[in-house]
N, C-alpha and C positions, 0 to 999 in steps of 0.2 A: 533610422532603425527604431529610435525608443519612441518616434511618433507611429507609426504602426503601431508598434507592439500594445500602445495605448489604446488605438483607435481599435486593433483587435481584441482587447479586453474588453469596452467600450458593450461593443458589439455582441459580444458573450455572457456579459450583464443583461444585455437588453431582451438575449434569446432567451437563457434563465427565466426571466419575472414572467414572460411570453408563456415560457412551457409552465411557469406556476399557479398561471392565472389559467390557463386550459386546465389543467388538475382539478382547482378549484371549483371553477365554471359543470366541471364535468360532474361535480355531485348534487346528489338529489337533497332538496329542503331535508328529505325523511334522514340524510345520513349527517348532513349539517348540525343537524339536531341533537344529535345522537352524537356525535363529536363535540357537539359544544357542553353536553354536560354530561359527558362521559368523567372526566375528571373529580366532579363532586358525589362521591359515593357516599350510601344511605347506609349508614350503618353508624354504631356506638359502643363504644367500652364502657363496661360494667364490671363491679367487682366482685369475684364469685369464690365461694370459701371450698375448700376440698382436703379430703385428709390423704398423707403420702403413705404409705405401708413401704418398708426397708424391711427385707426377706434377704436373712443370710444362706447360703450354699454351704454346710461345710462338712468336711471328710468326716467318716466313722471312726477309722482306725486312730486320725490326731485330732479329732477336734479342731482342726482351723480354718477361719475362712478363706472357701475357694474364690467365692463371687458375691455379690452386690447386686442384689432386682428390688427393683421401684415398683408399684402399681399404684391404682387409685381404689382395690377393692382388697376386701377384707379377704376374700377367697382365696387360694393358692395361687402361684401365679404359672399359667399356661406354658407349653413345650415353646409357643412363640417368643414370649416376653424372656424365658431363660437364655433363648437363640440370643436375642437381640442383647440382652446384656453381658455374656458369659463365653457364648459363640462356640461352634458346634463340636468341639472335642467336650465341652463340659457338660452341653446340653445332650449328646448320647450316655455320656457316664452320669448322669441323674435320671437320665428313661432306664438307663439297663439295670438301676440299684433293684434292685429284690425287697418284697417286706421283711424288715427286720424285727426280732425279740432281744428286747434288751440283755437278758440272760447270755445269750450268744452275743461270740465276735460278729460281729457286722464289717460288711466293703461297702463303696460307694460313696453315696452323695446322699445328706439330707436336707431340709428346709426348713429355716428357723426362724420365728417373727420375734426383728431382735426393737425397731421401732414405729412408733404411730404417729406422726407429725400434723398436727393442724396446719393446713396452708392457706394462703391469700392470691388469687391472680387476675389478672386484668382480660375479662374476655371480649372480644368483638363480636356484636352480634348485629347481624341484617337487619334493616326495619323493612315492613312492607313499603312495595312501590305505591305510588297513583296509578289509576287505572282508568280505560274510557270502552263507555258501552255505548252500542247503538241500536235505535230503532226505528219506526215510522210514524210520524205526528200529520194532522191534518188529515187523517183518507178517514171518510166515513164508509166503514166497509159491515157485511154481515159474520156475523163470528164463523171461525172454522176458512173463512175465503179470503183470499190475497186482491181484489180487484177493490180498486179506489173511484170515487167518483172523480174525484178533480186530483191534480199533480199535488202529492205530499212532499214532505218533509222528512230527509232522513236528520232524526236527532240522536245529538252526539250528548252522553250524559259521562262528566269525569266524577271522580272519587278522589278525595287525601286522607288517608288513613289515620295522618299523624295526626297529633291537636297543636293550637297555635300556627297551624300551616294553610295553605289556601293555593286554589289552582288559578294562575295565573289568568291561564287563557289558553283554548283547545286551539289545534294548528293541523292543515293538511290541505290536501291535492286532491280534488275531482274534474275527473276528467282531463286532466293536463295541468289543472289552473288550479294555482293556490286560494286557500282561506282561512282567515283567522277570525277569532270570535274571543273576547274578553268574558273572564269567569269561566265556570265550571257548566255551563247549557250552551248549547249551540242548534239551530235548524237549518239546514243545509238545503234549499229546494234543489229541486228532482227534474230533470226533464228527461223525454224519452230519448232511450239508451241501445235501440235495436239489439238481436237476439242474443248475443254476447253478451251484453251488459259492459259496463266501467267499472276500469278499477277507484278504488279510494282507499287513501290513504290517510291517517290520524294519529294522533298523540298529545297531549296535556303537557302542560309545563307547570311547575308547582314554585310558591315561594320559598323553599327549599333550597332551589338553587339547581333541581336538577327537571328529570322528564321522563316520562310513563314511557314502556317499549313503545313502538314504532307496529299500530296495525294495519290490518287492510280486512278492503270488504269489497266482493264482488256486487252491484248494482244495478239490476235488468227492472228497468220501466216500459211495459209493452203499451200503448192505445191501441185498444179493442173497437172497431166499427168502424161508419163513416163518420162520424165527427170529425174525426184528422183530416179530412180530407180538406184542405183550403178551396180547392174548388168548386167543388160541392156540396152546401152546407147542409147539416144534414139536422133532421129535431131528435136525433137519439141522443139518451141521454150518455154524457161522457163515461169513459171505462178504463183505467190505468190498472194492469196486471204489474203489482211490484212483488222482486223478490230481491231478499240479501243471504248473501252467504257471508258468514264470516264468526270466527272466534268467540267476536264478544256481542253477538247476535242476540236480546232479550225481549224481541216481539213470538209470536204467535207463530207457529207451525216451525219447529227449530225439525230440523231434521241432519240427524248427526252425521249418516253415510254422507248426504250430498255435500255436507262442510267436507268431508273426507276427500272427497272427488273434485269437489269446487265443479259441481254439476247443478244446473237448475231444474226442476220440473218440470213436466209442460208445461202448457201456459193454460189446457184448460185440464189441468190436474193428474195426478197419475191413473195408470189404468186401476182396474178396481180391487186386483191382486196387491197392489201395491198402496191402499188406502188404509186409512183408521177411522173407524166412524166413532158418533159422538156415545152412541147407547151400546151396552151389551145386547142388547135385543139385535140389533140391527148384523150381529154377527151370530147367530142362533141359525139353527142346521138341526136335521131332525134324520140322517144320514144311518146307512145299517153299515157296521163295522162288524167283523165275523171274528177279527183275534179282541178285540172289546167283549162282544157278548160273551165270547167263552169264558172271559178272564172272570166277568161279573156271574157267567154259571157256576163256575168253581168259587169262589168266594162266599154262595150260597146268597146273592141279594137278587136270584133270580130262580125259580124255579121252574125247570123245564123236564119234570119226569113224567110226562105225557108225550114226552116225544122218543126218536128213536136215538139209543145211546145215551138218552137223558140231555137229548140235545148239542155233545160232540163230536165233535170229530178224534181223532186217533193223535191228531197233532193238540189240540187242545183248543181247534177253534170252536167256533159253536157251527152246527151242519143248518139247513136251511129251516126247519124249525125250531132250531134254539136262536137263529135270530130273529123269527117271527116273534118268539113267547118274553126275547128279554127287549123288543122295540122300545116300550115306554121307557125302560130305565136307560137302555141306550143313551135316548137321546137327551134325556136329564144328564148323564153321567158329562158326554159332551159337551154341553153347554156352560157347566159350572166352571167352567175355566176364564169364560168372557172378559167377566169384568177386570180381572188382573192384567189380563193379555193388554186389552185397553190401556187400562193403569200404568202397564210395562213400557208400552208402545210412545204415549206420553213423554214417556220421560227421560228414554232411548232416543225417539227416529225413525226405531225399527219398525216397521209398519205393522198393526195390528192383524190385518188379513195374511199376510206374508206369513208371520207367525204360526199364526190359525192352522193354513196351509201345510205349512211344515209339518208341525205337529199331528195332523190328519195323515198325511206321507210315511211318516215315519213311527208313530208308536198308536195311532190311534186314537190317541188321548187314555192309552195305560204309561202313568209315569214311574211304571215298577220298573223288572229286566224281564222281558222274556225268555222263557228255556231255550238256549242253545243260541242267543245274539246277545253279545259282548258290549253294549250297549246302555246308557242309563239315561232318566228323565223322557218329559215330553218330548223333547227332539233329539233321542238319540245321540244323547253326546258319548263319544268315543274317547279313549285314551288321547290319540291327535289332534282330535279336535280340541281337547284340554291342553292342549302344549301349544297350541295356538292362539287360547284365551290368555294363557300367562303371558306368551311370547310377545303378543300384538297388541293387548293393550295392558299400559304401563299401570294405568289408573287403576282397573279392577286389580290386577298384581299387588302392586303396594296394601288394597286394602286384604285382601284374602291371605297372601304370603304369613305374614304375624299372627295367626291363627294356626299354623301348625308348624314355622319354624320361627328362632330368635330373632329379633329384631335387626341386630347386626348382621346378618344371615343373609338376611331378604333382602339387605341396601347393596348387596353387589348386584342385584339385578336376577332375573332368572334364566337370561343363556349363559351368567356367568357363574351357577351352581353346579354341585359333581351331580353325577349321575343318579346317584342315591337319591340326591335330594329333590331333583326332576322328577323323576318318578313318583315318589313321596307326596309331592305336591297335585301330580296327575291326579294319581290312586284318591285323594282327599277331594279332590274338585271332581268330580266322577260320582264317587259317593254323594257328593252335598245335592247333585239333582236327584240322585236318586230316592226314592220318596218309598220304594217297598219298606214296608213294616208288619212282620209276621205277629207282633202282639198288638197292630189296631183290630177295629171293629170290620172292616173292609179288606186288610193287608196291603193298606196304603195309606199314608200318614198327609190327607190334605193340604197341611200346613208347609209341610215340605215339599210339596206337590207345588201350590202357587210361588215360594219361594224359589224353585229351581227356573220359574220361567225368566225372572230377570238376569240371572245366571245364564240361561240361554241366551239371550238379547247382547249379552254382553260377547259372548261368541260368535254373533254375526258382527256384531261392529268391530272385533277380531279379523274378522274376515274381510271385512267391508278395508280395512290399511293395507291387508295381506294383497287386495287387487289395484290399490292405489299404487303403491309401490310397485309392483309387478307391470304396470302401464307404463306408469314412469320410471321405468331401468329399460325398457323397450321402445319410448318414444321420447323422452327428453320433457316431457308436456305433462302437466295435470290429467287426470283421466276425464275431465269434462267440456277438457278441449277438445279431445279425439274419438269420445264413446257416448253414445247417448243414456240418459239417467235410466230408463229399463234395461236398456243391454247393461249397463254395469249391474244392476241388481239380478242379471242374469250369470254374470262371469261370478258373481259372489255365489251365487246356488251352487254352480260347478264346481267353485274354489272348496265351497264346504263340504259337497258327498265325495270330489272325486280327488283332491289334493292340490295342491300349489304348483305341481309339476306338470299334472295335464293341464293346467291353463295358461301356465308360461310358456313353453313348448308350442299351444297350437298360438298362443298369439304372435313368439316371435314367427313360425312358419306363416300367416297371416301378412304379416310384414314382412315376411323377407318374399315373398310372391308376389307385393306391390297391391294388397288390397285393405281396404277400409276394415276399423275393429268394431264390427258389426256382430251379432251373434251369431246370425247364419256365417257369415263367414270364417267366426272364431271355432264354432260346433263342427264343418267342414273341417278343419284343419284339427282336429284332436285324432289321435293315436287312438289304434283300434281295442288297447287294454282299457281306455278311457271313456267310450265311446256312449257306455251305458248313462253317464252324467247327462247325456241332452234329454233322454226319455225322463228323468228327475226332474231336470229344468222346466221342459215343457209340460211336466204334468203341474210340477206346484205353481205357474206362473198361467196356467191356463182352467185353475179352481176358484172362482170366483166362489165359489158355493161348492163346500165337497162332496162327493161322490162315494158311494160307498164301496169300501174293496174287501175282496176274499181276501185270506189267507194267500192264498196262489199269486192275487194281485198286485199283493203289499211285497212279497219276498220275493217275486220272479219278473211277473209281466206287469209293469203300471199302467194304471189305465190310457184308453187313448188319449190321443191330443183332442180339446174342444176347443174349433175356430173363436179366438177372439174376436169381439166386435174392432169393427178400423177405428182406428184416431179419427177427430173431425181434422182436418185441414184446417189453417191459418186463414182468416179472412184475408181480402186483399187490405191492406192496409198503406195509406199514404199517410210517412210523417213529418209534422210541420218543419218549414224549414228555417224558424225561426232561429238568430244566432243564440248559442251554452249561455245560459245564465252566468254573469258574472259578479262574483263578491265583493259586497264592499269596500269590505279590506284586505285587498290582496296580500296575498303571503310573500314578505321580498328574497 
């Protein structure tokens, strides 16, 4: 019996080490990593001095103390701090005390600074991590284009903040297969990656003792011609279309929706709505605007009393010789905007035509309010649309929050403020595009004019998480697995004129019918309250060059739809079939 018992011990050891070593087996380099210097935390104790304030509570009627509150400020201390020290029978009988005159008996409670203590304490503080960026070395390409002559290099660049420390050696997975590189540079070659792209994975290990987060980077190498072709050689010269997506992304054309999406471009670039060119010139429009002209007749920087009504309309547009007589300044007035847009665009993602577009749809390029739309800046930002830019991106939040509320205020986040102070923070971000100024020379203050476009931008890239999210709570998937990079910049139009509801809605209906999240198919599926957002869509996505609109045109009916030109089609393309490049030093 006690030989059994052993040999089934035996036995149950050996499944044990079995299932421990499948556990082990089962994790990735990237979590190894991350488990194995998880342990040595980056941080340091410092001694930091602070003064204690001892605030007695005590009755009017005897003079004795009721309570004991501590703070670290010299100020009163708050209904919270009484709560916590004193607890809430004492802290309503100090809110209900009355102001007292010494002259008169007094009830209640009052607050006395009975000491001031100099203190000493030991604080912990974070030190920054190491960090690892990446780019592309080797491609001889022309500025502004992504195609390579010959297979680059993705390089991996680390950072160590600290002094006296040094990065190890960068570490990671492409394509399946490990590699490592000793020091702080690494080049990683590149081979073609078909339309998906590869993931990669990286991170730094530092002599610290610990290791940078754990990133990735999506990486599409396309061959362009017949070069690829092995069996037919061809004398063109080679063409490698690269693109990376990713976080720590520091080459040329960073574009922040498609990191948002983990969506690539095409391959021979977006359409022309969705471009940014290098010159302000090249976005210059010479376009008749009827609520512009009127605005600039009434402001007097145009004179039209040779015409009839002095060139308005009843609404306060300009009628069809007030925008004959104000042409020339029209189209100066529209143009001054370019170079910021550009500027804006830059250094967003947000595509400068896109913008352009917008703001021709929607205000005209008057970055005042018009009478009777509730509306401020070049693109019309709304009360919602402001609660969107707080809501959805953290970053702009943080920096604008601390301009009109306390510091401690703003760190709870902004779905997690009352009502008052949402609002508050609307009403204030509303204002800051809006640029009317009854004591300028114009009744519009330029400076605040070009300032709200980045303000804008930051709105669409608002928008640009709001549809990320909304994909992926409906399909499990990145939205660049399942939506092409225009159609998502199409679902973000609609997400921003018509709300977050008609585009959740018609995409889950989309999906629950069994069809692809196409735009004709997501625009099919929207509810007939919402239906107005395709006419938006398709007009700002189909103005390569704006068009000029009435009054009537801009508030009621948009213009039509203009055929875009078709996509070119993909070459036929054969790719070689040579075996993944493999690293040196593989990663074990």
């Amino acid at each position: 019996m006690k030989r059994n018992t052993k040999k089934f011990n035996n036995i149950l050891r050996v499944f044990v080490i079995f299932a421990m070593l499948l556990g082990f087996l089962s994790i990735s380099p990237a979590e190894s990593a991350t488990t194995l210097f998880s342990e040595r935390k980056r941080t340091i104790k410092i001694d930091a001095d602070y003064t204690l304030y001892e605030w007695w509570l005590l009755s009017w009627k005897s003079s004795t103390v009721v309570c004991q509150v501590y703070t670290e400020s010299e100020s009163w201390p708050d209904s919270g701090e009484v709560l916590y020290y004193c607890g809430s029978t004492i802290q309503k009988q100090w809110m209900d005390t009355k102001p007292c005159d010494f002259n008169q008996e007094c009830s209640g409670l009052y607050l006395h600074l009975a000491n001031v203590t100099p203190m000493r304490r030991q604080v912990e503080v974070n030190l920054p991590s190491p960090e690892v960026y990446v780019s592309i070395s080797g491609c001889n390409k022309q500025p502004g284009q992504n195609n390579c002559t010959s297979l680059p290099y993705l390089r991996f660049n680390a950072y160590e903040p600290l002094p006296n420390e040094q990065i190890i050696q960068i570490v990671g997975r492409y394509n399946g297969m490990g590699f490592s590189c000793p020091g702080g540079a690494c080049d990683l070659p590149l081979n073609p990656t078909g339309l998906d792209g590869v993931k990669v994975e990286f991170w730094a290990e530092s002599s610290y003792g610990d290791a940078s987060d754990v990133y990735t980077a999506q990486v599409r190498v396309i061959p362009w011609g017949d070069f690829a072709n092995p069996d037919d050689p061809s004398a063109d010269m080679p063409t490698y279309y690269v693109d990376v997506l990713s976080s720590q992304w520091l080459g040329e054309g960073r574009s922040t929706c498609s990191e948002i999406w983990q969506a690539f471009l095409p391959i021979d670039g977006p359409p022309a709505w969705l471009r940014t060119p290098q010159l302000a010139e090249q976005l210059e429009t010479d376009n008749d605007y009827y609520l512009l002209a009127g605005k600039l007749i009434q402001e007097g920087l145009v004179n039209a009393g040779d015409c009839p009504s002095a060139g308005l309309e009843t609404n306060g547009a300009a009628n069809a010789c007030g925008v004959e007589a104000a042409g020339s300044v029209v189209a100066e007035w529209q143009n001054q905007f370019n170079a910021e847009i550009i500027q804006v665009a830059n250094q967003t993602g947000v595509p400068a035509q896109l913008m352009r577009n917008i703001f021709s749809r929607e205000s005209q390029f008057w970055p005042g309010i018009y009478e009777k739309v509730y509306e401020a800046g070049l693109g019309h930002l709304s009360d919602i649309g402001a609660d969107a830019v707080l809501l959805w991106n953290p970053s702009f939040y943080s920096q604008f929050c601390p301009l009109i509320l306390s510091e401690g205020t703003c760190q709870r986040g902004f779905g997690n403020l009352d009502i008052d102070q949402q609002e508050m923070l609307r009403g204030a971000l509303v204002q800051k595009v809006n640029a009317a100024c009854p004591d300028c020379p114009v009744g519009i203050d330029l400076v605040q004019a070009n300032f709200s476009i980045s303000i804008f931008a930051r709105s669409i890239l608002a928008n640009c998480e709001q549809v990320r999210q909304i994909v992926y709570n409906n399909t499990g998937k990145q939205p660049g697995q399942v939506v092409s990079y225009e159609d998502l910049w199409k679902f973000t139009l609609l997400n921003y004129t018509s709300g977050v509801g008609c585009l959740g809605n018609a995409i889950q209906r989309t999906i629950n019918n069994g069809n692809t999240l196409t735009w004709e198919n997501v625009s099919y599926n929207l509810q007939p309250a919402c239906r107005p957002g395709i006419e938006y869509v398709d007009e700002v996505s189909t103005m390569p060059v704006d068009e000029g609109l009435s009054v009537e045109d801009m508030l009621v009916n948009p213009t039509p739809v203009v055929p875009i030109a078709p996509t070119p089609t993909l070459p036929n393309v054969v790719y070689p079939t040579q075996a993944p490049y493999q690293t040196p030093t593989p990663y074990p």
